[in-house]
N, C-alpha and C positions, 0 to 999 in steps of 0.2 A: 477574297478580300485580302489587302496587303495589307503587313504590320511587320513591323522589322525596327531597327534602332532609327531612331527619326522622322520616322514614316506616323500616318494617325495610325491609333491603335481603338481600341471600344471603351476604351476608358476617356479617350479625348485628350492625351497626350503622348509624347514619347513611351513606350514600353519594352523595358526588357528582359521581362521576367518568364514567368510558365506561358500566362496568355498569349505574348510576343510572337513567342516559337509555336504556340498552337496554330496561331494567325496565318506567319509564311506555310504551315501544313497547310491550313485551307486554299492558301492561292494556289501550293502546287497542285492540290489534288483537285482543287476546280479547274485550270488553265491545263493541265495534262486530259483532265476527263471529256472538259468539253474541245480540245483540239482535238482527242482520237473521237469523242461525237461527230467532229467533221468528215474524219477518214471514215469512220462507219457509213456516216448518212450518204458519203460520197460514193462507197460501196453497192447502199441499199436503192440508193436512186440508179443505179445501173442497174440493179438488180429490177426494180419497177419498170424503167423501160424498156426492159429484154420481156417481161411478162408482156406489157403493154401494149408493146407493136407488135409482138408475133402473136399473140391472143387474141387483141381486142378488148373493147370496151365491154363484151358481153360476155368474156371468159376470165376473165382481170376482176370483173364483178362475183361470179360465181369463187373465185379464189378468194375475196376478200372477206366475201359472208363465211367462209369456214371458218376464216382466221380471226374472224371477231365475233364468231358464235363461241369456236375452242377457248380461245382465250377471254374471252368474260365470265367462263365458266371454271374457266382454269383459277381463277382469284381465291374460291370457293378451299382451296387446299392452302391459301396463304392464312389466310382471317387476319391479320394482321401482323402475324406471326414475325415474320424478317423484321418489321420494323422495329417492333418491341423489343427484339435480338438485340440489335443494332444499341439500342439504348440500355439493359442490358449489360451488355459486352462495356459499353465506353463507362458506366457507372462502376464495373466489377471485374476489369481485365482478368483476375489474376484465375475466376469462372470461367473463361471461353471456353476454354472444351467441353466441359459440362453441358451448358448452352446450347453451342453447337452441336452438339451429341443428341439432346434430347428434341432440339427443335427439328433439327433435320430426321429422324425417326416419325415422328412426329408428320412432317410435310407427305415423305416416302408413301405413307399409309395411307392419308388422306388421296395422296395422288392414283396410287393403284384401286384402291376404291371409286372415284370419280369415271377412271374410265370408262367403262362398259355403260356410265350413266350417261354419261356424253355421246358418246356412241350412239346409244337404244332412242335419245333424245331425238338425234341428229336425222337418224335417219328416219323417223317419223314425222319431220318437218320440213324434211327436202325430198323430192325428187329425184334432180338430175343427177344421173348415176356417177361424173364426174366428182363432182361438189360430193359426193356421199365418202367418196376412196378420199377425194384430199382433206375431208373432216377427219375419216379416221386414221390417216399418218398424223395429223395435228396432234388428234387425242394422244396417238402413242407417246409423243415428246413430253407429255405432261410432268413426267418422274423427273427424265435430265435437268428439265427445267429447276425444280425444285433443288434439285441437287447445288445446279449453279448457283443460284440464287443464295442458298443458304451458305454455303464455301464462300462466295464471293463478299458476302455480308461479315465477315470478317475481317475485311479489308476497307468495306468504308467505314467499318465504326471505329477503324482506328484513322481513320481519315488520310486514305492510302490508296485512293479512286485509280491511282494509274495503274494497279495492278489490275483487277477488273476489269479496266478500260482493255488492257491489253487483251485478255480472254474475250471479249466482246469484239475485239478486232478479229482473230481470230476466225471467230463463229461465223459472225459476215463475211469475210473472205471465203470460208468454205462454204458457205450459203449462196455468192457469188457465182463460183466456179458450179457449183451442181446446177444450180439455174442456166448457165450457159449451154454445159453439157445437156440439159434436157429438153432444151431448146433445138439445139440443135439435131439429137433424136428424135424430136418432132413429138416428144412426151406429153407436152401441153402444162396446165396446171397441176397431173398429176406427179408427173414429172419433178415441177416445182416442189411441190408438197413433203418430198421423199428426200428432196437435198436439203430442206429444212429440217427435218427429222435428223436426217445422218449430221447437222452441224451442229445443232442441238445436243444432239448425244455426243461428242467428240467435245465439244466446250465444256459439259456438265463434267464428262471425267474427267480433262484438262483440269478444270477448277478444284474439285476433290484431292487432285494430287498435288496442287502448286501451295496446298494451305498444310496437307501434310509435311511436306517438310520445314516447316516453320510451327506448328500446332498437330500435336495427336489429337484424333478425335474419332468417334464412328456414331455410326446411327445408336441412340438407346431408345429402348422401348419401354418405356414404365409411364404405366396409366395413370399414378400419382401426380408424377411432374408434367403430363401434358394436361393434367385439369386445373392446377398452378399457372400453363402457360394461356391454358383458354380462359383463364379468368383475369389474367391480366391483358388479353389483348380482342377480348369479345367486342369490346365497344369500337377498337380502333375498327376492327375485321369490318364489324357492319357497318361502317364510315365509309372502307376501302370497295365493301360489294357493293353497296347502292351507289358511290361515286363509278364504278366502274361499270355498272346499267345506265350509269345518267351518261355517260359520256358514249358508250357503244347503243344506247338505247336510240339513237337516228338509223345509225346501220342496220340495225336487227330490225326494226319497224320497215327502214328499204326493202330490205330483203322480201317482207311479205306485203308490201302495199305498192311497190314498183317494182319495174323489170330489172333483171340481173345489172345490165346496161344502164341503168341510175345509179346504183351500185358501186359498179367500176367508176363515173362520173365520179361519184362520191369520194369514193375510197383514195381517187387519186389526189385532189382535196385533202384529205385526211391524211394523208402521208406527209405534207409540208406540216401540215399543224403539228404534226406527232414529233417533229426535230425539233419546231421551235420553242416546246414548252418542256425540253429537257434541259433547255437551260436553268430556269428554277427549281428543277430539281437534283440537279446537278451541287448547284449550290447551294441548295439546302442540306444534301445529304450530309455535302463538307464541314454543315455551321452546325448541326443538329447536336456532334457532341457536346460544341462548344453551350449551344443554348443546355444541354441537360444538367451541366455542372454551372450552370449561372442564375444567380436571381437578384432580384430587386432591380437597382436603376444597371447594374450592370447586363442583367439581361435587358431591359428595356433598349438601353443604348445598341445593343445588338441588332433587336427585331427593326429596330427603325432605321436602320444603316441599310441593313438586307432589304427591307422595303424600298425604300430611297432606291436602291441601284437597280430593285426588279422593274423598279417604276418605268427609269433611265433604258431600262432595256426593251422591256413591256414595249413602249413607246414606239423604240425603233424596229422591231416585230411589226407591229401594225401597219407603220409609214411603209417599210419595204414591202409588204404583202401588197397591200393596197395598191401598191405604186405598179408593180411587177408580178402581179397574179396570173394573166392569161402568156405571159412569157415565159412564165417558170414552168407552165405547165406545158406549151410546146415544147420548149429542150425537155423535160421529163417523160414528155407519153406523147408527143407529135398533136396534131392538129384536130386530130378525130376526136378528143379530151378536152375541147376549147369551153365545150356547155359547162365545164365545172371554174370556169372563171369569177363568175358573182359567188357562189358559191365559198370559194379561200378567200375571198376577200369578206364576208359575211363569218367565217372562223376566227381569222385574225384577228377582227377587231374585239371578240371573244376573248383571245387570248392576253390580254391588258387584263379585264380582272382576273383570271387565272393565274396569270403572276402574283398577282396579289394574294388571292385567295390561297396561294398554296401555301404560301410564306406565314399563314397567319393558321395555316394547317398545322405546317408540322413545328410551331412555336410552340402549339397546344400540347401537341402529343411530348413535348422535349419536357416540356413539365407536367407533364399527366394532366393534362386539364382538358382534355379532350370527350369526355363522353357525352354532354351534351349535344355536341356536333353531329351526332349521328342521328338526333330529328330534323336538323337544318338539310341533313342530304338526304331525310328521305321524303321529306318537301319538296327539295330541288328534282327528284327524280319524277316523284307525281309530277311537278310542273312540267318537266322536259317532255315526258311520257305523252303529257295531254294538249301540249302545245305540237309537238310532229302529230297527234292523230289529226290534230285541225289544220296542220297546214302544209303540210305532205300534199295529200289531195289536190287541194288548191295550186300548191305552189313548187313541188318536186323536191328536188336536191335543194335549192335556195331555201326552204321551207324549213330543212329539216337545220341549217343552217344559220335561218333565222332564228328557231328554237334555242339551240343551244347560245348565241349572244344574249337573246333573251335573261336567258336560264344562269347563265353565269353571271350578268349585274346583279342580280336578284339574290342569289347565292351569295355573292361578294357580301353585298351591305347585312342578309343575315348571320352569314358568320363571321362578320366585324361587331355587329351586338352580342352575340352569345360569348364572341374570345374576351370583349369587355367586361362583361357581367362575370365570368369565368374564372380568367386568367387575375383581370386586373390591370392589364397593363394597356394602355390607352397612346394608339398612334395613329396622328391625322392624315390617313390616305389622301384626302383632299388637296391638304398642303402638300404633302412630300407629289401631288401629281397632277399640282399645277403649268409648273415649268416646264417637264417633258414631254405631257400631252400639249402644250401651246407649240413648243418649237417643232414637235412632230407635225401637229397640223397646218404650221405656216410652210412648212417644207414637203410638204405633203404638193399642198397647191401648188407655190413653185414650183415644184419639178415638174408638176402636170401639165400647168401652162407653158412654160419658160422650155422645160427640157422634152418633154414626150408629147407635148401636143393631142395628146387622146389616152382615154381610158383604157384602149386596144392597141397599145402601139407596136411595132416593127419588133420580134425579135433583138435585133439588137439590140436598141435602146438597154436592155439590161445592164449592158457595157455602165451605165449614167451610176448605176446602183454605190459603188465604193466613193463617188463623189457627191451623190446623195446623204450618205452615212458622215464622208466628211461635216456638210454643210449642216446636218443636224448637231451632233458635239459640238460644233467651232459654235452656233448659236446659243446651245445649253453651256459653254463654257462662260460665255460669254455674259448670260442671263444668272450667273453662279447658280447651274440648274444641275449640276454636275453634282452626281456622288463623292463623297471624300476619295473612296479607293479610287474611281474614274480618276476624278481630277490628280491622283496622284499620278497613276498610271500617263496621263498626259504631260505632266510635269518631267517625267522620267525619259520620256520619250523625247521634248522638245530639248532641255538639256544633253539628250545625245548624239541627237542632230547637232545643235550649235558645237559639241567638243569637235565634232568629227568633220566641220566647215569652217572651223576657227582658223586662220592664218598658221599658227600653228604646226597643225595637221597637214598645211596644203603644200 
């Protein structure tokens, strides 16, 4: 979000005081975080269809269930823990080592404990002796992780994402290159599994050290402060673990009520959903200190801004998916991955209140008003739970699909009442998502008629996508459907086009 001297600011004028400067922090650290999200995702989609075509859809599968058997389990060592850091650190800077000391002790602990749980789990649930070796390099990584994660959390609570980012580039380049390398020894997914681990462990201490020299800090172990830190962030943790079974709970259900080969279908599905909903989180992480240190109509004015623009994006999430689903997924995993077409497109449109929803998540947690929220997710997880047991069967990867769109309007509208009852502070998703669900779906149609002529169109066609994207802004511009920062941001833009075509110049 931009703020700068004559720019809007959250107060609904000029600003140039503390919040001003806090403002340009969040554009930078949002527009650096999610431009290296694109160098990532552009890494990790290489890295997908180096798996994809030399494996298959039935080895791609079995790779996948580890990775989101490991990592749903792996949350179990978080409890909400980072997040609470995070808020924290930006409430009491001058703390951060303390923090960081005792949280990260803290993670360490819980992670070396987990493993062998993981592990013992793991392999009483699987079979194939493949899938079993690439569970346990996953479980191994559980520590590094925690390491990064917590080093790195330093850096967005001071609203400083391109440091991170950069370590995160990093990790996927060397996750990258090991993938290629084991490809080409013909390793397979276990292969795979080993370069994830060694990128893993290279980033976690990369990150340890890069905070060192700017912040001393090390693990502490005192049982005092970690039952201070569990009691401050018990309610978020079980928010964090039921949301993160409600969202892997399709995979892990595939895993035991379809073939590995659904799976892979799936998972490759799930790899576009998993980029596009970092953008809200991206920019949330940027605003969250700003929300922690604001209240009354100033935070209001905030959450409804940040709404407003997840909407504007939200939107154009859906329009592209929908538009471009079975193409995205030929350039990423070839043709044999075509059955997971309805499928992204049944996620995407998901992904509209998950923008939402997030926004109205970490609103909660910025002012502690979050504990109620953790019967709304553990609703939404029975629902999701009992909606793939009915329609898996029936319906396959689409099913599990349809569950989660389901599960997420559902979700949306009840944690839109509990943040009201709560919080207090009252914003009409309705209206702020009128204008960019309408030009999304008029643009939607036209492109399909007018520009792609079928729901399955040519590869190419994807080429139409950047004049797609135009033709929706130019109509939200137009419809004054546009976010203030957007509409700035275009303002900015159109004036430096005309300097730079002005007679002038020529």
């Amino acid at each position: 979000m931009t703020i700068s001297d004559g720019e809007p600011d959250f107060e609904g004028g000029s600003d140039t005081g503390q919040f001003g400067r806090a403002g340009r922090r969040v554009t930078a650290s949002v527009l650096s975080g999610y431009g290296n999200t694109l160098l990532i995702s552009g890494l990790g989609a290489l890295a997908t269809r180096l798996i994809t075509v030399h494996t298959g859809p039935t080895n791609y599968g079995l790779f996948v269930t580890a990775l989101t058997f490991v990592s749903s389990v792996t949350l179990l060592t978080d409890l909400g823990i980072t997040s609470i850091m995070g808020r924290d650190i930006a409430k009491t800077p001058h703390g951060a080592a303390e923090i960081l000391g005792q949280n990260l002790g803290l993670r360490l602990t819980l992670s070396v404990l987990i493993i062998p749980i993981v592990v013992f789990v793991g392999l009483i649930l699987y079979r194939a002796p493949s899938l079993r070796w690439t569970l346990v390099l996953f479980a191994v990584s559980i520590p590094f992780n925690a390491v990064e994660s917590i080093s790195l959390g330093y850096y967005v609570s001071s609203i400083r994402n391109y440091v991170a980012s950069g370590i995160s580039f990093v990790q996927q380049l060397l996750f990258v290159g090991g993938v290629a390398i084991a490809i080409q020894g013909d390793y397979g997914i276990i292969g795979c599994a080993t370069s994830y681990l060694i990128a893993t462990a290279v980033s976690g201490v990369a990150a340890y050290v890069v905070v060192q020299r700017e912040l001393r800090f090390k693990p502490l172990f005192n049982l005092r402060s970690w039952r201070e830190v569990f009691a401050r962030s018990a309610s978020l943790g079980a928010i964090q673990v039921i949301n993160l079974l409600y969202l892997k709970a399709d995979t892990l259900l595939l895993s035991k009520m379809a073939k590995p080969r659904a799976v892979g279908l799936y998972g490759v599905a799930y790899s576009f959903i998993g980029f596009i909903v970092v953008a809200p989180s991206l920019i949330l992480m940027s605003v969250m200190p700003l929300m922690a240190t604001s209240s009354g109509e100033r935070f209001a004015k905030l959450l409804r801004r940040t709404e407003h623009s997840l909407a504007v994006l939200g939107a154009a999430a859906v329009m592209i998916t929908v538009l471009f689903a079975p193409q995205a997924i030929a350039i990423l995993s070839g043709h044999r991955f075509l059955g997971a077409s309805t499928a992204l497109r049944l996620l995407g449109l998901s992904c509209y209140f998950s923008f939402l929803n997030t926004a109205l998540g970490f609103a909660a947690v910025a002012c502690n008003r979050h504990h109620r929220l953790v019967i709304v997710s553990a609703i939404g997880l029975v629902l999701n739970v009992g909606l793939n047991v009915a329609l898996i069967p029936r319906l396959g990867i689409n099913g599990s699909a349809l569950s989660t769109l389901i599960s997420e309007f559902i979700a949306l509208i009840a944690v839109r009442w509990v943040f009201a009852k709560d919080v207090g502070t009252k914003v009409s998703l309705t209206r702020l998502s009128l204008r960019p669900v309408f030009a999304g779906t008029l643009v939607t149609f036209v492109s399909r008629y007018a520009l792609l002529r079928s729901w399955h169109a040519p590869v190419m066609t994807v080429l139409w996508a950047p004049a797609v994207l135009v033709l929706y802004f130019g109509i939200l511009a137009l419809i004054g459907g546009l976010s203030e920062e957007l509409a700035y941001v275009a303002e900015k833009v159109k004036s430096r086009y005309r300097a730079r075509t002005s007679p002038e110049q020529s």
